[in-house]
C-alpha positions in Angstrom: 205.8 60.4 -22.0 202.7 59.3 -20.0 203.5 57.0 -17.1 200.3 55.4 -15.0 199.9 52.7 -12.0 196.0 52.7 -11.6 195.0 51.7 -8.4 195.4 47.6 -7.9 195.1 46.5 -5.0 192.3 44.5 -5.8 193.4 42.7 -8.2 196.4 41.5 -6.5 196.7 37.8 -6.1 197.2 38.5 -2.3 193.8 39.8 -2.1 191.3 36.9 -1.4 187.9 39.1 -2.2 188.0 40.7 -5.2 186.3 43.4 -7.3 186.3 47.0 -8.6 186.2 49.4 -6.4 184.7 53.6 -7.5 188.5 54.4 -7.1 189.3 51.7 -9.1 186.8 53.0 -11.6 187.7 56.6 -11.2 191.4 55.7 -11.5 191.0 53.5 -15.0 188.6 56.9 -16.0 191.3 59.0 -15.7 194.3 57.5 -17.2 192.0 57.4 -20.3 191.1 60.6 -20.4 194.7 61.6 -19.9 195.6 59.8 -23.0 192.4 60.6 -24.7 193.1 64.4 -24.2 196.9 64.7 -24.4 197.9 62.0 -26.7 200.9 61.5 -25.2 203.6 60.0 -28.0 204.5 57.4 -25.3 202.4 55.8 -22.6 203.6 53.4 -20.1 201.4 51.6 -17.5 202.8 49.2 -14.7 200.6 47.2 -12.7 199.4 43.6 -11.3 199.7 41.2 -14.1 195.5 40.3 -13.1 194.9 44.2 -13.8 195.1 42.5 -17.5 192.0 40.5 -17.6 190.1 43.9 -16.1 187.5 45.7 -17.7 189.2 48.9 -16.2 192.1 47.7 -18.2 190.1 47.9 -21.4 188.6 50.7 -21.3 192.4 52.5 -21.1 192.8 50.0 -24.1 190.1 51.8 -25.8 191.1 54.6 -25.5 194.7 54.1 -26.9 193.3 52.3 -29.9 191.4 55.1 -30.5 194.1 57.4 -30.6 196.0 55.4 -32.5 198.7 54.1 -30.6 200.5 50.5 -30.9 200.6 48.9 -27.8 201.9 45.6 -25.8 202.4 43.8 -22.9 204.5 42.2 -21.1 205.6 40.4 -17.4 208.3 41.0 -15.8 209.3 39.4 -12.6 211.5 41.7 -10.0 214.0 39.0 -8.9 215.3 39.1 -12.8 216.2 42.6 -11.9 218.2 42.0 -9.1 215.2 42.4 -6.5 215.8 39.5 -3.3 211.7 38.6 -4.4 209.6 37.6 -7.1 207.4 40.4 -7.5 205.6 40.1 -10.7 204.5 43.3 -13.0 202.4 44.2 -15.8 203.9 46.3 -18.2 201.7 47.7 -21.0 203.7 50.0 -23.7 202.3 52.3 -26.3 203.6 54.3 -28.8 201.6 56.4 -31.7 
């Protein structure tokens, strides 16, 4: 299993400026080429729901439907977990 929480803090909804960042860009870069080179069976990757929308997010995308790999997402919100905020997440699974 491949786990992954690129870099985000841009794309948070408590940013007011945002934008991609080169360690945005070099994070995104290298979660693909982690899946593109180990093919992982299972890949996880957690992060701001607006990550979504990215480019950056795409081009991980890519590379999973290049390999092969089904994949989804889904939100999930913190406080239905038991957490005392709302604290939404991103959750993107893959599986080949």
């Amino acid at each position: 299993m491949f786990h992954a929480s690129p870099v985000c803090k841009n794309f948070s909804a408590a940013k007011t400026i945002r934008g991609a960042t080169d360690l945005d860009r070099e994070s995104a870069n290298s979660v693909a080429n982690a899946i593109r080179v180990a093919t992982p069976p299972v890949v996880t990757i957690e992060n701001v729901p607006q990550y979504a929308d990215t480019a950056l997010f795409r081009h991980i995308t890519d590379a999973l439907d290049e390999k092969g790999y089904k994949w989804d997402v889904v939100i999930h919100d913190a406080a239905d977990y038991g957490a005392p905020q709302s604290r939404k997440r991103m959750l993107l699974r893959a599986v080949r």
